[in-house]
SEFI-964187 format. One record per residue: x, y, z of N, C-alpha, C in turn. Coordinates in steps of 0.05 Angstrom, whole numbers, padded with zeros to 5 digits, always signed. Example, Ala and Ser with C-alpha at 12.3 -4.5 7.8 and 13.67 -1.06 7.14 Angstrom:
BEGIN
+00264-00114+00156+00246-00090+00156+00264-00066+00156;+00257-00045+00142+00273-00021+00143+00258+00001+00157;
END
This chain:
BEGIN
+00016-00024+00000+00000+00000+00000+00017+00025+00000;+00042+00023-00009+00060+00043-00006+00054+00066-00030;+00067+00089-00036+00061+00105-00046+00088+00120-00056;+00091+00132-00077+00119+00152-00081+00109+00183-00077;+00139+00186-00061+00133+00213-00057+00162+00239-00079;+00141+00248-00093+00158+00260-00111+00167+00283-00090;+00191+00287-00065+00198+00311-00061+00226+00302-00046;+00247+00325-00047+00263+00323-00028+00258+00328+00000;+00230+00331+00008+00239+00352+00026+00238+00328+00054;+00259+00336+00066+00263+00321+00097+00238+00321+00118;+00224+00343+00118+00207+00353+00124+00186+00341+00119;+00169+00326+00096+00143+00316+00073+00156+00288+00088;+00173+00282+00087+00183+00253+00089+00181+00251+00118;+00191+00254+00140+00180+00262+00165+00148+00254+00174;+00135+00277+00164+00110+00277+00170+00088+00249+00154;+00100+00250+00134+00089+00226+00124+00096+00204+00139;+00115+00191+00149+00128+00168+00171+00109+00176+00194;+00099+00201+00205+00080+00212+00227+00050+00200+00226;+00048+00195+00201+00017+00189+00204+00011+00155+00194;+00043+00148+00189+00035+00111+00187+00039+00108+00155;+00056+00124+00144+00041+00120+00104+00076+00112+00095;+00068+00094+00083+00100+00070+00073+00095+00094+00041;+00123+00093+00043+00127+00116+00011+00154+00104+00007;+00160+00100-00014+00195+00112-00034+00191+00139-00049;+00212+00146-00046+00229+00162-00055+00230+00166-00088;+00213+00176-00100+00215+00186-00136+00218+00223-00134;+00249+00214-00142+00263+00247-00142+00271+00255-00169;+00258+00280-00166+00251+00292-00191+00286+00313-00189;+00298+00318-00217+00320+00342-00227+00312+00371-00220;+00332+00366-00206+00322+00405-00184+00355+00412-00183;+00375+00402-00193+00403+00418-00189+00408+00438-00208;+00419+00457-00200+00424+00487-00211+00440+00477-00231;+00432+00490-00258+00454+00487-00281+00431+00465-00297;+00434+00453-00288+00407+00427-00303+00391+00427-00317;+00373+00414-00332+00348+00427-00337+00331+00401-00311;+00312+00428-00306+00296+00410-00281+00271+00397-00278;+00262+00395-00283+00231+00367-00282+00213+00388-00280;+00217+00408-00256+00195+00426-00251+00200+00463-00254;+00200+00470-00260+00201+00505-00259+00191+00519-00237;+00200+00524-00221+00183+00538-00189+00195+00568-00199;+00177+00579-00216+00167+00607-00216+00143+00619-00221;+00128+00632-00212+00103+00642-00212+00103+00649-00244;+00083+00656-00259+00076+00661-00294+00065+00699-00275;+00069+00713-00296+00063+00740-00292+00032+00744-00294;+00030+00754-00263-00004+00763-00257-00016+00733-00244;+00005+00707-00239-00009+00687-00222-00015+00693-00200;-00041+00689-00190-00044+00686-00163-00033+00662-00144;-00018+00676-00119-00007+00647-00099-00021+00631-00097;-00046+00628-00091-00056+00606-00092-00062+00592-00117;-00066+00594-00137-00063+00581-00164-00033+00572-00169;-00019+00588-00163+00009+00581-00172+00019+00557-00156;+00012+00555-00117+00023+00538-00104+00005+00512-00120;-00018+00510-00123-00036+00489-00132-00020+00477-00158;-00009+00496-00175-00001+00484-00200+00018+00476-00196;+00046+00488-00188+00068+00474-00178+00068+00441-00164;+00047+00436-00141+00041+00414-00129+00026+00399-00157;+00011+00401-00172-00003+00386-00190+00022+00379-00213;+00038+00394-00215+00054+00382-00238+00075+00376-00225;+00088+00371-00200+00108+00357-00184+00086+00321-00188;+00064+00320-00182+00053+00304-00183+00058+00279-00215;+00053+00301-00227+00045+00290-00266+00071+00287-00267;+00095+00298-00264+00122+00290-00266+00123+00263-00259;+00123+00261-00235+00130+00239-00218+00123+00210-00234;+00093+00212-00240+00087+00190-00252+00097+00188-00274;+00102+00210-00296+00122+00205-00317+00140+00190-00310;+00152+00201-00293+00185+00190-00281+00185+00158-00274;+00159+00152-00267+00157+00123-00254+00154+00106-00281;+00131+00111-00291+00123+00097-00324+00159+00105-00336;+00175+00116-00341+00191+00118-00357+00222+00100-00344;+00220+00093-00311+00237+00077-00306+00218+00052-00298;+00202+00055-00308+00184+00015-00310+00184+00004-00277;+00174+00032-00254+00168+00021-00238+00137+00010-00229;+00129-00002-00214+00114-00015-00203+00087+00011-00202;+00058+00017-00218+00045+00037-00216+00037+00036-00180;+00040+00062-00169+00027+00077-00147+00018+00098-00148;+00011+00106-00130-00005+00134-00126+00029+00152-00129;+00031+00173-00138+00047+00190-00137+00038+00218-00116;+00051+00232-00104+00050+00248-00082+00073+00272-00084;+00060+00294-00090+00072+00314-00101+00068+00348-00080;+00079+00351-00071+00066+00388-00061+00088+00414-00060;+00075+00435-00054+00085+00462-00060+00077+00473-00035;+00103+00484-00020+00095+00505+00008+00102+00526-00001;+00091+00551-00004+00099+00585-00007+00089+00604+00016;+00102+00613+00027+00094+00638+00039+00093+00666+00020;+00070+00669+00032+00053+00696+00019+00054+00727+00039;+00060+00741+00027+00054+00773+00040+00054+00792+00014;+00026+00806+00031+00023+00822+00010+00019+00817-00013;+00014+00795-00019+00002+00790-00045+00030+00776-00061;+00055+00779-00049+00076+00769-00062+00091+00743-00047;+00092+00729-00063+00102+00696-00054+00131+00694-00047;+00141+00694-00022+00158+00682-00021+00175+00650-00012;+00191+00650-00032+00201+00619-00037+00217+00617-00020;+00242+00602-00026+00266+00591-00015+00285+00618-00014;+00306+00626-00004+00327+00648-00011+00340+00640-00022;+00350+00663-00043+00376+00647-00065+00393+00647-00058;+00399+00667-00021+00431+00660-00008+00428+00675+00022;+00438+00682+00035+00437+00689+00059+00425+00722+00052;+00441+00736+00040+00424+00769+00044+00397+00769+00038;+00379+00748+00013+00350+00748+00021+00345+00734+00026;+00353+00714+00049+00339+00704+00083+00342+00726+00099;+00355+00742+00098+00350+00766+00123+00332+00786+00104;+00328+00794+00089+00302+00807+00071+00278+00803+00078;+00283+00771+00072+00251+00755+00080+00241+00770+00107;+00261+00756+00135+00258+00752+00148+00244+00779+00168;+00259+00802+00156+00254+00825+00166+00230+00837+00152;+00224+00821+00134+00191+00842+00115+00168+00822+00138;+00174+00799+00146+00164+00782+00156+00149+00794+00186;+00177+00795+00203+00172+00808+00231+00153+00830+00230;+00139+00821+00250+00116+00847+00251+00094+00837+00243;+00094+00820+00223+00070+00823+00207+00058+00799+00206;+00028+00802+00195+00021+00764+00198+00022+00761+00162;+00025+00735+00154+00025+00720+00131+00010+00698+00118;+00011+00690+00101-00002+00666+00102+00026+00649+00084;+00015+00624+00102+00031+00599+00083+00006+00581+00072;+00019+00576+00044-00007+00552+00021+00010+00535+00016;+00006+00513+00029+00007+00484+00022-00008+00470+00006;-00006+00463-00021-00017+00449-00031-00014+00425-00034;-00022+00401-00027-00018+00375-00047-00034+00359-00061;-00017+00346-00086-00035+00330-00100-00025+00304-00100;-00047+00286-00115-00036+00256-00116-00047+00252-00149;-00035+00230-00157-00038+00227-00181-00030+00193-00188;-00055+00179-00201-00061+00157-00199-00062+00152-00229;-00051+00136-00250-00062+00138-00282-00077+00173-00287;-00091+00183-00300-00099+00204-00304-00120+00219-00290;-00124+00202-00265-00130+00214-00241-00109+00235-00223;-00118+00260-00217-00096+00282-00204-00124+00300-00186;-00115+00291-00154-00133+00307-00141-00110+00321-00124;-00127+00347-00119-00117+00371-00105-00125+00376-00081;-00106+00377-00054-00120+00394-00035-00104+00420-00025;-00118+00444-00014-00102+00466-00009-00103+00477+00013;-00080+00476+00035-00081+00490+00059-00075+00511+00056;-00088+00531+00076-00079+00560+00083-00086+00560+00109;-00058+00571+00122-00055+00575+00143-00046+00612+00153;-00052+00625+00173-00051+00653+00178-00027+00653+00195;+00005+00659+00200+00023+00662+00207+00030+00689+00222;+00036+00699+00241+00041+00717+00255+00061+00725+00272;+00090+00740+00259+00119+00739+00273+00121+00753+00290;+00128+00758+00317+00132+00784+00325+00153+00804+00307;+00159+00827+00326+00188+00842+00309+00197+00830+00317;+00231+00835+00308+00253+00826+00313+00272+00843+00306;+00289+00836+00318+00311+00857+00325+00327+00848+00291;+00348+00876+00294+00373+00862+00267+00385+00837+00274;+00402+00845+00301+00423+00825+00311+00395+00795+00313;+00370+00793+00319+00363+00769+00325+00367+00757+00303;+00356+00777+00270+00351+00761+00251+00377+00751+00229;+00402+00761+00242+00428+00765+00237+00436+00732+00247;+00440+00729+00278+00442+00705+00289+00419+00679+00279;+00398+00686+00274+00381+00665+00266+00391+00661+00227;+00391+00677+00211+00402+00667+00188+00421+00653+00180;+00442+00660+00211+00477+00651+00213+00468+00626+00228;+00448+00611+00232+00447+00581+00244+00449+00568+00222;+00435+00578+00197+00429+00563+00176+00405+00546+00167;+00389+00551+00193+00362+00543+00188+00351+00555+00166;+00354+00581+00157+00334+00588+00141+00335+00575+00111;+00362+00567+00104+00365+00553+00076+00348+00536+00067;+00342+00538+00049+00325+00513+00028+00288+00513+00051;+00281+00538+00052+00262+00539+00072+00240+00563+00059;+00215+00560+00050+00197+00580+00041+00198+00599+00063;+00199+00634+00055+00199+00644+00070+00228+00650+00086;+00249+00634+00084+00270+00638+00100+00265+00625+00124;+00239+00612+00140+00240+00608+00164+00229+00576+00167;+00236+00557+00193+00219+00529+00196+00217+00530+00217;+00188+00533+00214+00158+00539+00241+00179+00517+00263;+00182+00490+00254+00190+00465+00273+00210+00468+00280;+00232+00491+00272+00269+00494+00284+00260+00515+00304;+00286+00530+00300+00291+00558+00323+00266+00579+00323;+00256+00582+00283+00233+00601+00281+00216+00602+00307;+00209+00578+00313+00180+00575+00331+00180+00601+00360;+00206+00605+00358+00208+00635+00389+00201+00657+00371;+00193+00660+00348+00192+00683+00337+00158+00685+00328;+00139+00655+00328+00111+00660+00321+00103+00659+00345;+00082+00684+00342+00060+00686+00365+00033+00675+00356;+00028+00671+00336-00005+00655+00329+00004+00647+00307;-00012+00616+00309-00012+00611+00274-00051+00601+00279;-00057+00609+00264-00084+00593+00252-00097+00576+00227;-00089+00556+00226-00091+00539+00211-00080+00511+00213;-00071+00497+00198-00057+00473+00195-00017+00479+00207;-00013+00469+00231+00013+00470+00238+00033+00450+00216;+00021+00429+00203+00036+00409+00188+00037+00416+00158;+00023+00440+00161+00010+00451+00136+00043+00469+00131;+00043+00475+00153+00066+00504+00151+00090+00488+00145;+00092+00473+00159+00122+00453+00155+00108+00447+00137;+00106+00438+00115+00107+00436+00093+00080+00408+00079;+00064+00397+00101+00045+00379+00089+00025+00378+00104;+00006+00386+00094-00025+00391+00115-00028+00354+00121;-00030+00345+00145-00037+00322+00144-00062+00314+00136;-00087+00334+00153-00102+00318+00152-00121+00324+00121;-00108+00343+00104-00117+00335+00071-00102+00320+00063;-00076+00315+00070-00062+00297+00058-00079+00266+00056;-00084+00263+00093-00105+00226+00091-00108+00226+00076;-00137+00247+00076-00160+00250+00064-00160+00248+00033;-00135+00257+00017-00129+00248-00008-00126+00227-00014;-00113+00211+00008-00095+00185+00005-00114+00168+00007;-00135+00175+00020-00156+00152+00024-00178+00149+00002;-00175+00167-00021-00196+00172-00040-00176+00148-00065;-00153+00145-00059-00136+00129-00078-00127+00100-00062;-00146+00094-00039-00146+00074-00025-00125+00069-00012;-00110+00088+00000-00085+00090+00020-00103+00097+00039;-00120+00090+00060-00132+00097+00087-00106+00100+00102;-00109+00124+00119-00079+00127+00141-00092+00107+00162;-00106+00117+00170-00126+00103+00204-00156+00088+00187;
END
């Protein structure tokens, strides 16, 4: 009853082991210089939430390419997209330490939202679900956001920040999905998985 999960992220892999769901590993071309499986850039005038939904829907459609094309065993494929949102503008991963402290400081103060999307994709079956969650940082000092970028947590992290490391002294409310923010709403995730006959519980 296992399942592939098209993502690197340490994080998706984690939480999925959290709720009982047997997966391998179908990893999609994401190294710089490459050409990559997926394109993670918004199209001009997308809205975040359309954009996180499409990104997760074609991490998905990849994946099963990827499986039919190395003649593995058909499963459900398992694909998603976490973005933090402010102001109407999405932010991703940082492309190096000066915008993780960018992020980090447009961040403080203010509340956000993070959209987690995921999809699964079965033969030409592809269902969607979409979390949004409401995020709220206090300020923060230079020197805090100075010392917290220099841990290195913020790398390879939407937003610059992970709700589950050091970030968590810095949120005062979140409302929504906590598994959502780290990066996989669980309980749409089941709820997908069980429509492709993966029941978690």
């Amino acid at each position: 009853m296992a399942i592939y999960l098209a993502s690197r992220s340490p994080r998706r892999q984690e939480l999925l082991r959290q709720i009982g769901v047997d997966f391998d590993l179908l990893l999609l071309r994401s190294a710089a210089g490459r050409h990559r499986d997926v394109v993670e850039e918004a199209r001009d005038g997308e809205p975040p939430l359309h954009y996180v939904e499409r990104i997760a829907r074609t991490k998905a459609s990849v994946g099963w390419r990827r499986m039919q094309e190395r003649g593995l065993s058909p499963r459900p494929v398992l694909g998603a997209d976490t973005e933090v949102v402010l102001d109407g503008a999405i932010f991703g991963k940082p492309a190096d330490v000066d915008a993780a402290r960018k992020m980090i400081a447009r961040l403080a103060g203010r509340r956000h939202e993070v959209i987690t999307a995921v999809a699964v994709r079965m033969d030409d079956d592809v269902e969607v679900a979409v979390s949004v969650s409401q995020v709220t940082m206090r300020r923060l000092s230079a020197g805090q956001i100075e010392r917290y970028v220099a841990s290195g947590e913020a790398h390879d992290k939407a937003g610059a920040y992970a709700v589950q490391g050091r970030a968590a002294a810095f949120i005062t409310r979140l409302e929504g999905s906590y598994s959502g923010v780290m990066g996989l709403p669980l309980a749409e995730t089941a709820a997908l998985l069980a429509r492709f006959g993966r029941a978690v519980l």
